[in-house]
VEXZABA-347212 format. One record per residue: residue in three letters; chain; y negated, x, z negated of N, C-alpha, C in turn. Coordinates in nm, 4 decimals. Layout:
N
ala:A:Y:X:Z:Y:X:Z:Y:X:Z
...
This chain:
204
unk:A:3.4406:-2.8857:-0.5665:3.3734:-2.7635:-0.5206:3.2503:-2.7958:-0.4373
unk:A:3.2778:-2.8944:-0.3314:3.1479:-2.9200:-0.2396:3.0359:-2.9599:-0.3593
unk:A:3.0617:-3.0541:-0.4459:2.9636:-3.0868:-0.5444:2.9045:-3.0320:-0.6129
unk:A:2.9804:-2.8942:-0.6595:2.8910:-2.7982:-0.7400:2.8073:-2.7105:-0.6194
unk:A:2.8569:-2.6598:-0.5320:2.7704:-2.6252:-0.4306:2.6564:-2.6833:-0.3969
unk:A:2.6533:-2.8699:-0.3807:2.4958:-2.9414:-0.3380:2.4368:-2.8865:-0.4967
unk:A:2.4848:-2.8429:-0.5819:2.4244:-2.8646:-0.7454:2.3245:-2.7352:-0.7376
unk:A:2.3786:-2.6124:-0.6889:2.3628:-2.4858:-0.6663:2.2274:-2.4086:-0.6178
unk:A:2.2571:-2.4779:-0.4712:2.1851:-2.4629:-0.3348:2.0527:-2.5064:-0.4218
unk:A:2.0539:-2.6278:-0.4474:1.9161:-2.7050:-0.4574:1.8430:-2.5929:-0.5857
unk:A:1.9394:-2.5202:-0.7021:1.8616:-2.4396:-0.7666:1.8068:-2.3259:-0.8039
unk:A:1.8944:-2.2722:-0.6788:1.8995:-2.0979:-0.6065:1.7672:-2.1377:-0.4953
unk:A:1.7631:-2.2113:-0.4442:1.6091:-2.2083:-0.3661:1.5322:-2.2520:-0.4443
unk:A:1.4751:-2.3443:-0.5640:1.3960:-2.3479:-0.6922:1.3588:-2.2037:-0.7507
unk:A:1.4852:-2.1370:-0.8013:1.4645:-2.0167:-0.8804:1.3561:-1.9360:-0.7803
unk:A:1.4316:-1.9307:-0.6485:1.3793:-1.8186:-0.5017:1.2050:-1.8333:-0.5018
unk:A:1.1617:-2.0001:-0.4907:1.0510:-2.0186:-0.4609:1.0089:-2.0109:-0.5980
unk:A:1.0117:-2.0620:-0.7211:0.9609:-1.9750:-0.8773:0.9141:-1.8396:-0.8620
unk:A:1.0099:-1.7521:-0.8121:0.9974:-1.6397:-0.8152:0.8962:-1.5218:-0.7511
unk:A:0.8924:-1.6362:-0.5834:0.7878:-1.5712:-0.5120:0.6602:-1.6107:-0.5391
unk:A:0.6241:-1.7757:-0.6009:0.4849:-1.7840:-0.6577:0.4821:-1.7156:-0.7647
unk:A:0.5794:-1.6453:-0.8543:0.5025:-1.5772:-0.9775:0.5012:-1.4456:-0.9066
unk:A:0.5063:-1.3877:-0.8329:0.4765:-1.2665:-0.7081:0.3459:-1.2906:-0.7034
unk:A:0.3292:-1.3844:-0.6219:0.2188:-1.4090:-0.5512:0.0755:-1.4483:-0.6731
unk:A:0.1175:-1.4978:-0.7474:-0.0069:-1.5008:-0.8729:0.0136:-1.3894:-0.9131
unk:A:0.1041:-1.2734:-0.9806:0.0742:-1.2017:-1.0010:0.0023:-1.0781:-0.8819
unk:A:0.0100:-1.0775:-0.8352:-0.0431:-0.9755:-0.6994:-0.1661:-1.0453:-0.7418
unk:A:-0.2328:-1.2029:-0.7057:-0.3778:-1.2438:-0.7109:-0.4000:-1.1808:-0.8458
unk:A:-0.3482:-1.1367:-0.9467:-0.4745:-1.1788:-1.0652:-0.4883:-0.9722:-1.0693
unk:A:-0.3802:-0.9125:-1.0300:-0.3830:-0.7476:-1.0247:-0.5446:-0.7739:-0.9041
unk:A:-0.5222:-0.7846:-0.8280:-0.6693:-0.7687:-0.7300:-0.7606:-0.8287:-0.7819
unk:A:-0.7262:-0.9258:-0.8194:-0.8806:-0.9777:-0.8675:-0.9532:-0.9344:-0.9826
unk:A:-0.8195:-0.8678:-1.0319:-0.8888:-0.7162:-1.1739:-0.9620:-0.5986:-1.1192
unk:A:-0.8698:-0.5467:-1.0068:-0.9258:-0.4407:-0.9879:-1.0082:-0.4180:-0.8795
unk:A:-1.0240:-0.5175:-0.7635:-1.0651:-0.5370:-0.6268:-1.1630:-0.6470:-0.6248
unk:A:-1.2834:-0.5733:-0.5443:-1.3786:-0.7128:-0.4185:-1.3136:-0.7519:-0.3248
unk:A:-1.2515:-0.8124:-0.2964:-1.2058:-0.8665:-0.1288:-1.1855:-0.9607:-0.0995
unk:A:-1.2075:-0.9678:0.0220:-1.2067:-1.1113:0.0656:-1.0886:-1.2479:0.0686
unk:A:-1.0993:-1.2989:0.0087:-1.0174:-1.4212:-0.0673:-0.8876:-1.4051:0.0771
unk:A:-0.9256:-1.3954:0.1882:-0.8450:-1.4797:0.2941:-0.6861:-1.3351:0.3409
unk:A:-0.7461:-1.2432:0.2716:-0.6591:-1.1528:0.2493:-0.5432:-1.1671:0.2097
unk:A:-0.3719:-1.1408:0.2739:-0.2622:-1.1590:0.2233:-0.2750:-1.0517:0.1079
unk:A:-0.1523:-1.0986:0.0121:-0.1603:-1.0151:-0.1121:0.0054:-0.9916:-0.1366
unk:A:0.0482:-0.8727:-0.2035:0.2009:-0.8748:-0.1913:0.2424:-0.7286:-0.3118
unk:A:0.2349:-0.7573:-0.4295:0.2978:-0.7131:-0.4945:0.4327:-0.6533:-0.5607
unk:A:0.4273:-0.5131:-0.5914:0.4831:-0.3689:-0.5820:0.5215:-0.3419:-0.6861
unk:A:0.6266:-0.3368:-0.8201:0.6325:-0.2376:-0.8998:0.6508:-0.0835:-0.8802
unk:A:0.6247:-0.0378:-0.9782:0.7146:0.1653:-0.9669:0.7610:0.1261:-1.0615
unk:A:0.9057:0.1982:-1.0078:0.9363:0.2852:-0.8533:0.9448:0.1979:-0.7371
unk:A:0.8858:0.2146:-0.6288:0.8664:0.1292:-0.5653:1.0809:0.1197:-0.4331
unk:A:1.0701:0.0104:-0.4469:1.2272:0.0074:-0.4183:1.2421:0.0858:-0.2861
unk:A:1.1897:0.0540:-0.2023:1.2270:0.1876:-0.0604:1.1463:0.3313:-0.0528
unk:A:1.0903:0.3857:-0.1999:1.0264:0.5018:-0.1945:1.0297:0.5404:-0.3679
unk:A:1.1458:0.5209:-0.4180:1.1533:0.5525:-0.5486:1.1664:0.6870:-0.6114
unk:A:1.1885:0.8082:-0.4810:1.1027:0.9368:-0.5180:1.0154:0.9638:-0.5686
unk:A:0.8790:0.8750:-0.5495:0.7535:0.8575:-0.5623:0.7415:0.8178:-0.7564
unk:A:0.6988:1.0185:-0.7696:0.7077:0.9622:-0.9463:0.6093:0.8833:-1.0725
unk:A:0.5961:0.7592:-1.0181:0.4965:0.6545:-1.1083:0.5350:0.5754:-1.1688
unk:A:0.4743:0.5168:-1.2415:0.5093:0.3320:-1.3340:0.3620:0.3240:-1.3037
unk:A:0.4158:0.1993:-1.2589:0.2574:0.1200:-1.2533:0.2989:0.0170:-1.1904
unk:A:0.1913:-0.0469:-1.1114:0.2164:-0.0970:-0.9870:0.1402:-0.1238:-0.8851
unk:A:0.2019:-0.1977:-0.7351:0.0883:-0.1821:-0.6194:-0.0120:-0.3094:-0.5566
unk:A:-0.1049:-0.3305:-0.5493:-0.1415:-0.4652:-0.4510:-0.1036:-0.4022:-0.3359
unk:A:-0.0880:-0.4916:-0.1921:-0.1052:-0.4364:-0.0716:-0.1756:-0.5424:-0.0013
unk:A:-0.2676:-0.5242:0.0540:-0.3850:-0.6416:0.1267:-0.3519:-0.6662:0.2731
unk:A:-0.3296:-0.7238:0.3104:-0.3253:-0.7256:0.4883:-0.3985:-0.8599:0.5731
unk:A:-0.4928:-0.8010:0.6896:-0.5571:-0.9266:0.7185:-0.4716:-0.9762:0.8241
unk:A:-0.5056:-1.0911:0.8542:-0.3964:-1.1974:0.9443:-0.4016:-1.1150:1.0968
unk:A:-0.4423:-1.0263:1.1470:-0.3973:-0.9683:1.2709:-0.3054:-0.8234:1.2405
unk:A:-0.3098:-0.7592:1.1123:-0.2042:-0.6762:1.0898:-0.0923:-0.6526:1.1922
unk:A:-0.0224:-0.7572:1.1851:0.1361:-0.7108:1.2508:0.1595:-0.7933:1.4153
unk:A:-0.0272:-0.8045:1.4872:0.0136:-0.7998:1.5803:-0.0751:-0.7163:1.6895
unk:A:0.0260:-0.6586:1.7615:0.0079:-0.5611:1.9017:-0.1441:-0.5742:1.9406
unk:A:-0.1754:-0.6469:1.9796:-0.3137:-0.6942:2.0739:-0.3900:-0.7422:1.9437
unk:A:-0.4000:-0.7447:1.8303:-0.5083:-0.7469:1.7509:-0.5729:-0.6084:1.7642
unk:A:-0.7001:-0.6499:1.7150:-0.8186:-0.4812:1.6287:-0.7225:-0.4487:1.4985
unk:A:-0.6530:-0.5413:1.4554:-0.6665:-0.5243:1.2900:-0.5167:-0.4764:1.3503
unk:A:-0.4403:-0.4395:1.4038:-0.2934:-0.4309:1.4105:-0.3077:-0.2757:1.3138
unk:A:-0.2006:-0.2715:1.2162:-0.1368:-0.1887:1.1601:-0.2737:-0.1408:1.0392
unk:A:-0.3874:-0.2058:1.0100:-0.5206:-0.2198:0.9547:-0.4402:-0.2897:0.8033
unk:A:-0.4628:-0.1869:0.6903:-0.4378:-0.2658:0.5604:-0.4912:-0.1927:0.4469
unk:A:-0.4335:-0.2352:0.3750:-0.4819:-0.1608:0.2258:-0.4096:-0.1441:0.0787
unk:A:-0.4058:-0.0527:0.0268:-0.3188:-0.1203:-0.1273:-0.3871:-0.0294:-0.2151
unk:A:-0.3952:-0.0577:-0.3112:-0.4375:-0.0277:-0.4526:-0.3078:-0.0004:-0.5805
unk:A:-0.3038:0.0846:-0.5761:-0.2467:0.1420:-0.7070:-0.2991:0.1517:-0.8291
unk:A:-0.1874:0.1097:-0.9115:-0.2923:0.1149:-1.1051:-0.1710:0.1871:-1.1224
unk:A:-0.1693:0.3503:-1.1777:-0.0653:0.3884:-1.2118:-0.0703:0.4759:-1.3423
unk:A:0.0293:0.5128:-1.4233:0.0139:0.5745:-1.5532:-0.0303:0.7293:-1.5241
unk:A:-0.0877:0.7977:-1.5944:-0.1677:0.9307:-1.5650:-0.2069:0.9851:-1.6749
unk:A:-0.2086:1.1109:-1.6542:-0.2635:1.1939:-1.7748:-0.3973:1.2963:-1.7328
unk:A:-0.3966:1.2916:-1.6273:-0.5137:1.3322:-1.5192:-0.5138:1.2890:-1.3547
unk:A:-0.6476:1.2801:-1.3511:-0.6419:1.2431:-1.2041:-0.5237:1.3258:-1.1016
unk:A:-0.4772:1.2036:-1.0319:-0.3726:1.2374:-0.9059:-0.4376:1.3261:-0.7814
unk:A:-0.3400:1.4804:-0.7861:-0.4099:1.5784:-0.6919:-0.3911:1.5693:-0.5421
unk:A:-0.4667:1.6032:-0.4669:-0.4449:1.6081:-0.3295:-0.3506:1.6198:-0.2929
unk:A:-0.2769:1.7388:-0.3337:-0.1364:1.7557:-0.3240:-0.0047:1.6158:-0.3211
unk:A:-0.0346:1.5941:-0.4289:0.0686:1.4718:-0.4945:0.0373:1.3580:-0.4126
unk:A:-0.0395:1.3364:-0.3944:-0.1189:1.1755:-0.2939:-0.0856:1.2162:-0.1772
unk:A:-0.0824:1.3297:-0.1003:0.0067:1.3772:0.0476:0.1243:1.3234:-0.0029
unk:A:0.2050:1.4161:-0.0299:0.3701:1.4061:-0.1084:0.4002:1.2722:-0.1096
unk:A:0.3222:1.1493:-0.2113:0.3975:1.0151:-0.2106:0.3416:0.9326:-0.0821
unk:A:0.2344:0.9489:-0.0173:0.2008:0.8858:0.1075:0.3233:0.9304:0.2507
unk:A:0.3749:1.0389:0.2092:0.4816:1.0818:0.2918:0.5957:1.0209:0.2653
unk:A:0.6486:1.0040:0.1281:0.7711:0.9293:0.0792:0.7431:0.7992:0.1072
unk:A:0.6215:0.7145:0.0865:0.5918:0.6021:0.0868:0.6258:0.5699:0.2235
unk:A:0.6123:0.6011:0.3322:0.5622:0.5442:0.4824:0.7039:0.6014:0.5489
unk:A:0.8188:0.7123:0.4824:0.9190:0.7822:0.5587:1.0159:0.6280:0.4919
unk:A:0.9874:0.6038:0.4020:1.0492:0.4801:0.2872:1.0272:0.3212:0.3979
unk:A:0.9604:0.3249:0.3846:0.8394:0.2155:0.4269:0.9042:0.1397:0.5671
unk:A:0.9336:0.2515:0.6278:0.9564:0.2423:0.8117:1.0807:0.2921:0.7958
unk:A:1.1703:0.3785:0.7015:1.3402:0.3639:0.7378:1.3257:0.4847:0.8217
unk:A:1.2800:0.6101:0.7869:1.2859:0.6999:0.9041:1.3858:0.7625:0.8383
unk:A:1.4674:0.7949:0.7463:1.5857:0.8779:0.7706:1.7001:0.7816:0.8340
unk:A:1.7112:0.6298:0.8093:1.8240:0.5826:0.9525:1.7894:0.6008:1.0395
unk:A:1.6546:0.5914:1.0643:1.5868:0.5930:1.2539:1.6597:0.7729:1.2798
unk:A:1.6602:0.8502:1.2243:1.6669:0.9949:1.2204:1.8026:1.0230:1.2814
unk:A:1.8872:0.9225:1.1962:2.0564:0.9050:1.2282:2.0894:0.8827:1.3616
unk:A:2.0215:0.8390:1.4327:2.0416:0.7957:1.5676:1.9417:0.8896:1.6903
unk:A:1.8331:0.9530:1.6202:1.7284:1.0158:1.7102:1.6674:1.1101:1.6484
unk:A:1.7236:1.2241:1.6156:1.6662:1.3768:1.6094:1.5122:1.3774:1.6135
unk:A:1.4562:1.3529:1.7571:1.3378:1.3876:1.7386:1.2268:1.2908:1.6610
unk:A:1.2573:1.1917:1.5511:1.1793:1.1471:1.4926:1.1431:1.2230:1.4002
unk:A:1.0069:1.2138:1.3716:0.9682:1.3238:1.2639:0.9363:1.2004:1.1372
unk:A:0.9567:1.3274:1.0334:0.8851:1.2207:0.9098:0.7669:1.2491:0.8999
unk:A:0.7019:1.1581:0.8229:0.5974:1.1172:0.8136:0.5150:1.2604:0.7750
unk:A:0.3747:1.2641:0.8629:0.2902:1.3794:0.7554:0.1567:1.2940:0.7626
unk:A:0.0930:1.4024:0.5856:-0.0089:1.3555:0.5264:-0.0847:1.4194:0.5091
unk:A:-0.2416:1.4506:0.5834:-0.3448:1.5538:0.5638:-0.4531:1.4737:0.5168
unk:A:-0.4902:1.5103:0.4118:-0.6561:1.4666:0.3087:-0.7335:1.5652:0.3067
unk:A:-0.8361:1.5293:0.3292:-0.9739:1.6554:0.2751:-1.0642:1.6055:0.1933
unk:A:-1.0849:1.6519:0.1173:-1.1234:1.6044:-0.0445:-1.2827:1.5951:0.0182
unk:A:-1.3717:1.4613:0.0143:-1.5051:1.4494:-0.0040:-1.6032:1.4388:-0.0740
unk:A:-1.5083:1.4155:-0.2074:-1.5719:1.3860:-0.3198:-1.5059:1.4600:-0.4522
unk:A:-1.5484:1.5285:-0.5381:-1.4736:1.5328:-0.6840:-1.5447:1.5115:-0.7921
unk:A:-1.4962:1.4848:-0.8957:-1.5993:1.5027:-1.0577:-1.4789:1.4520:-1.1731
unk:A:-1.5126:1.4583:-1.2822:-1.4041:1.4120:-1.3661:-1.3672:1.2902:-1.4032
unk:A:-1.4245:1.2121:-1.3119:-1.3437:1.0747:-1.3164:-1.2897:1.0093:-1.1647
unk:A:-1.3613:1.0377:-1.0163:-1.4208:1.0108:-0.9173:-1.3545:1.0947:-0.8599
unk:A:-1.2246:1.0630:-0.7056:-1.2208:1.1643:-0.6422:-1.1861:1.1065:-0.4826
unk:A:-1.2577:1.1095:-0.3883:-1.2269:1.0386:-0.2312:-1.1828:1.1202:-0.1549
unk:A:-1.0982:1.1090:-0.0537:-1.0628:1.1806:0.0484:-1.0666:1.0633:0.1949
unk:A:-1.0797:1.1639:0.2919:-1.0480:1.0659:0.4559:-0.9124:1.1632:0.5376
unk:A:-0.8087:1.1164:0.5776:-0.7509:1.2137:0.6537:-0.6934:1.1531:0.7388
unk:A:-0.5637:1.1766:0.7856:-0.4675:1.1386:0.8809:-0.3382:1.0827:0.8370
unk:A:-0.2855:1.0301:0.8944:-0.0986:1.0319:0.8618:-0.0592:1.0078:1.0037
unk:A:0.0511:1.0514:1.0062:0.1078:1.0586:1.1396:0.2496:0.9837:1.1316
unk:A:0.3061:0.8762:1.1679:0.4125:0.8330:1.1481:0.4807:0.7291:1.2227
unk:A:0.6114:0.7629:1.2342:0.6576:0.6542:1.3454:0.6990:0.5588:1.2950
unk:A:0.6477:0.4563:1.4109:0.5616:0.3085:1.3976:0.7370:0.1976:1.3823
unk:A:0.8288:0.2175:1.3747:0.9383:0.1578:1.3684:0.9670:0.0318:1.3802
unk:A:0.8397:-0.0731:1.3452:0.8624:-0.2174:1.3111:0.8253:-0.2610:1.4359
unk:A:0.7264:-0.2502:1.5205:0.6892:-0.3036:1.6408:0.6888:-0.2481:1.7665
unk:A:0.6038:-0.1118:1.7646:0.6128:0.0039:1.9114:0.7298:0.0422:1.9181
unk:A:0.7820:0.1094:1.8052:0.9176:0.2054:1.8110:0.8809:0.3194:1.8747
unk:A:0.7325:0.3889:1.8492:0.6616:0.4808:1.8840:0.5853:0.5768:1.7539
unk:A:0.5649:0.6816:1.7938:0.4460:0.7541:1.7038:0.3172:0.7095:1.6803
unk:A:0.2572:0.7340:1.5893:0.1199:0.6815:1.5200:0.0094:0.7514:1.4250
unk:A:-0.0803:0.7283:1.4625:-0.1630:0.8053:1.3774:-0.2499:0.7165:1.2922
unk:A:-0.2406:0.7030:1.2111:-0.3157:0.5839:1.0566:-0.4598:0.7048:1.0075
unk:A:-0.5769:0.6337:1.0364:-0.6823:0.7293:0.9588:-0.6307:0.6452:0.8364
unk:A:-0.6877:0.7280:0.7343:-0.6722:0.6993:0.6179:-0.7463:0.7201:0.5277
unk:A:-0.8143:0.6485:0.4707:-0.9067:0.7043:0.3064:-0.9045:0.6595:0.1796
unk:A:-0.9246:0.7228:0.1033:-0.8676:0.7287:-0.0202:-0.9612:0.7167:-0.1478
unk:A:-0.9847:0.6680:-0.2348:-1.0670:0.6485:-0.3546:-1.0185:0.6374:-0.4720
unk:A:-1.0008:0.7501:-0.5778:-0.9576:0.7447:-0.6860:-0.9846:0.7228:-0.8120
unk:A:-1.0025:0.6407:-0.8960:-1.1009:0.6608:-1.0373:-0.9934:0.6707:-1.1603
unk:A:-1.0185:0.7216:-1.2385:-0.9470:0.8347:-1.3747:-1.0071:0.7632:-1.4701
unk:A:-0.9066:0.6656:-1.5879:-0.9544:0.6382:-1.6375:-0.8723:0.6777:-1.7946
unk:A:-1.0002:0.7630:-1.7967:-0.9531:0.8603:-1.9995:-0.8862:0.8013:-2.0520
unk:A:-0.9812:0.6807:-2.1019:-0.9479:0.5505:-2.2139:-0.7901:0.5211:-2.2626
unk:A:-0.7770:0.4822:-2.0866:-0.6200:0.4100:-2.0661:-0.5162:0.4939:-1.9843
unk:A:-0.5391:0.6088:-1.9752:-0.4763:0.7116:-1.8886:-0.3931:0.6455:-1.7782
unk:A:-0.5195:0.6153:-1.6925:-0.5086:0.5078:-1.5623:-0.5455:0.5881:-1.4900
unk:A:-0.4807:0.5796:-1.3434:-0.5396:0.6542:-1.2384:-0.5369:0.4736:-1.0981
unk:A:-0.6270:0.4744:-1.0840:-0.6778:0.3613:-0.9733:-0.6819:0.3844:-0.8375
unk:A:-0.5953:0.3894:-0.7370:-0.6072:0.4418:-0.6462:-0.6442:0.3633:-0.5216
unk:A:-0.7672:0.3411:-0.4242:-0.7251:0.2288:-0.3278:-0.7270:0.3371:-0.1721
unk:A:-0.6239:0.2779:-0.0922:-0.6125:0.3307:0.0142:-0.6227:0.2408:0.0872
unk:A:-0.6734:0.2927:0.1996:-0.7131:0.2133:0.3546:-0.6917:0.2301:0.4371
unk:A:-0.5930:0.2263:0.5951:-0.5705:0.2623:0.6793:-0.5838:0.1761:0.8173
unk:A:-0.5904:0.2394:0.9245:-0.6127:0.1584:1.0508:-0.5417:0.2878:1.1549
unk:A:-0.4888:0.2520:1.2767:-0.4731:0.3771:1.3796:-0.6441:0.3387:1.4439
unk:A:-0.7057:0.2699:1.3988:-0.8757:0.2764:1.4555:-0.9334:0.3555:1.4057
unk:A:-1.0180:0.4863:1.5297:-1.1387:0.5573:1.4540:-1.2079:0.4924:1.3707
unk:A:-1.2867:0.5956:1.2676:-1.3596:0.5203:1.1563:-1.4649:0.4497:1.2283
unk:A:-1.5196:0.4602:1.2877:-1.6315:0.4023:1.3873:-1.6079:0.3168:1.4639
unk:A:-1.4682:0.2553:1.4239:-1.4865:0.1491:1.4985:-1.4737:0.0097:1.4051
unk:A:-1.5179:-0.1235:1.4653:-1.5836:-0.2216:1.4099:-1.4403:-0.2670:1.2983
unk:A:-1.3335:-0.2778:1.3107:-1.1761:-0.2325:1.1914:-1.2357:-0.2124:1.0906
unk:A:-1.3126:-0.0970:1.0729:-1.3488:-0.0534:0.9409:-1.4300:-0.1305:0.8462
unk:A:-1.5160:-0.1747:0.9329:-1.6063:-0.3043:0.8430:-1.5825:-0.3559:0.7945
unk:A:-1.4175:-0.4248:0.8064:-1.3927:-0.5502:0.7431:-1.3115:-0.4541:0.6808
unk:A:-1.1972:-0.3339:0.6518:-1.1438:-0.3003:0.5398:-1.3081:-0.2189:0.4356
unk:A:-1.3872:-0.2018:0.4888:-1.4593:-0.1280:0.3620:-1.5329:-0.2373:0.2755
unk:A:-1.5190:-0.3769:0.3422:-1.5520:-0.4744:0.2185:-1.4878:-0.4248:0.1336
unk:A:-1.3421:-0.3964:0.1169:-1.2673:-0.4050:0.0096:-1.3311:-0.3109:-0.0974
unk:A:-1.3610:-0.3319:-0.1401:-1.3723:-0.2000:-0.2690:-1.3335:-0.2219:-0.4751
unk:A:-1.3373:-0.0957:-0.4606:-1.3114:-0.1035:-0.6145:-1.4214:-0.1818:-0.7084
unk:A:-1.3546:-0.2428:-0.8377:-1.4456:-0.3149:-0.9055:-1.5063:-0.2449:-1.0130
unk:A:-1.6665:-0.2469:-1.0664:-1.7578:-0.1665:-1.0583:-1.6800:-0.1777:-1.2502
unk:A:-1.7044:-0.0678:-1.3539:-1.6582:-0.1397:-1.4939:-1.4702:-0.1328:-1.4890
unk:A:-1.3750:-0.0674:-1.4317:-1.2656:-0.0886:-1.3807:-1.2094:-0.0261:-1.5487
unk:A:-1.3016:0.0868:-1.6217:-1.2274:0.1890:-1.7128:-1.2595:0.1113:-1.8715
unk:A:-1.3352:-0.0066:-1.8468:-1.4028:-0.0198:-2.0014:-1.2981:-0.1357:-2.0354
């Protein structure tokens, strides 16, 4: 028994680490299809349904970008990220619906119905967009989300948020990249997520 166990171990952590570099190349080659950004960017790939927000009704799947001060307190960049969605569509995704799964996504995300089990006054997550842009392929919004912060403060939060959508006929693709920071847009945070952008040619 001990012998098949040393036999085991050694190929259950092989398979483990296989598994997370074909993660991790796949996440690089999804961004580097659909995204400019900067190489030094973590990358961390998503199918749909996405496993802690499988309400959320898509097939596709997600990049999520995060720069190296993300997940800490005393950074600019704390709680500062991004993800991009390539998801199946038959028309562009409405204001409506992009509230709705940004709410499932982040109530998912952070575990707020256990947090809920223990503390009443946590609220779930809300999602306000105001449409800046429309046309029939092209649609941006900037808004808010409000949501408690569970992983580090164990406090409430407010994430600006903006949004860029492109509709693509061809392949009945909807491209979605989102950006968030609890930093006003005006502040220097934003610079380094608005490098990120969509890649120009995304529908041909």
């Amino acid at each position: 028994m001990k012998t098949t166990r040393n036999i085991l171990l050694p190929l259950v952590l092989l398979l483990n680490s296989m598994l997370s570099f074909g993660q991790e190349h796949e996440a690089e080659k999804l961004a580097e299809r659909l995204l400019e950004a900067d190489s030094t960017w973590g990358k961390e790939l998503f199918q749909f349904p996405i496993s802690f927000a499988q309400e959320i009704n898509f097939q596709g799947a997600e990049v999520a970008l995060f720069p190296k001060g993300w997940s800490n307190e005393q950074s600019a960049e704390f709680w500062s990220y991004a993800f991009v969605w390539e998801v199946d569509a038959d028309q562009q995704v409405t204001k409506t619906v992009l509230e709705g799964s940004l709410q499932l996504y982040f109530d998912g995300l952070l575990g707020i119905d256990t947090w809920r089990k223990s503390d009443a006054n946590i609220q779930n997550t809300k999602a306000l967009l105001v449409e800046k842009e429309a046309n029939k392929s092209t649609s941006r919004f900037t808004g808010q989300l409000n949501i408690f912060e569970s992983r580090y403060t164990k406090k409430p939060m407010t994430l600006q948020v903006t949004v860029e959508q492109h509709y693509c006929e061809q392949t009945k693709k909807a491209i979605i990249l989102f950006k968030f920071s609890p930093k006003d847009f005006d502040h220097n945070t934003w610079l380094k997520l608005n490098e990120i952008e969509l890649r120009e040619g995304l529908c041909k």
